[in-house]
N, C-alpha and C positions, 0 to 999 in steps of 0.2 A: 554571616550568611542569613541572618534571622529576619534582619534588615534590609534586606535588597527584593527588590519588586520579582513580583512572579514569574517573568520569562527570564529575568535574569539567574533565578534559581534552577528554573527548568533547563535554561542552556547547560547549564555546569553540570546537573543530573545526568545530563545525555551526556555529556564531556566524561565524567566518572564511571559511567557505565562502560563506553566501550575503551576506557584507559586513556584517555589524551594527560598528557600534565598541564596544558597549556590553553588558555582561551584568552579571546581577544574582542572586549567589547567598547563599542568605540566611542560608546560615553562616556568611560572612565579610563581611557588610554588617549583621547583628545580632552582640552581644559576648552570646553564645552562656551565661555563666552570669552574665549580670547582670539579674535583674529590671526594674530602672528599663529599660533598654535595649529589652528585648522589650516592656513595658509602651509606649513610647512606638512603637519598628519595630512592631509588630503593628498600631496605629491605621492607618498607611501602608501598608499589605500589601495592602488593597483597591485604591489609587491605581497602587502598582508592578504589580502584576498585570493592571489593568482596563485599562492604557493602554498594557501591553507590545505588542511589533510580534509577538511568540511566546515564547508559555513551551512550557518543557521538563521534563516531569519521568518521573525514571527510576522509572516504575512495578516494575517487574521485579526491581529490587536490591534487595537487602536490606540494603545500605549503600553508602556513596559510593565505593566501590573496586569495584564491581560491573560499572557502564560502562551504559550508555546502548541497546546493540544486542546481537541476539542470532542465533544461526546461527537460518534458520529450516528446515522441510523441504519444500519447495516440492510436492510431492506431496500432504500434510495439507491443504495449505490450497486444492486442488481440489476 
């Protein structure tokens, strides 16, 4: 756990917080430079996704070290 970049950590936080067992992230559930692999994970993408309990995705990063939340300024958003 120690080892995996920030939003990766933060997904599973939010995953353990409201109880899921299970998360699915799909750079370590597809083999990332292998064609045959994404050719066949991507047919499934629609299935993992359309039947998840809640997807998560770090809109805001610009990469997996980035994390998931961000300070906001509660005044702005009055």
């Amino acid at each position: 756990f120690t080892q995996l970049a920030k939003t990766f950590k933060d997904a599973i936080v939010v995953c353990q917080k409201i109880q899921l067992e299970y998360i699915w992230i799909d750079c370590f559930c597809i083999i990332q430079d292998s064609p045959e692999d994404w050719k066949v994970e991507a047919l499934q993408r629609q299935d993992v996704y359309g039947n998840s309990f809640l997807n998560i995705a770090a809109i805001d990063s610009t990469d997996s070290h980035g994390g998931l939340f961000r300070e906001r300024n509660i005044k702005a958003l009055r």
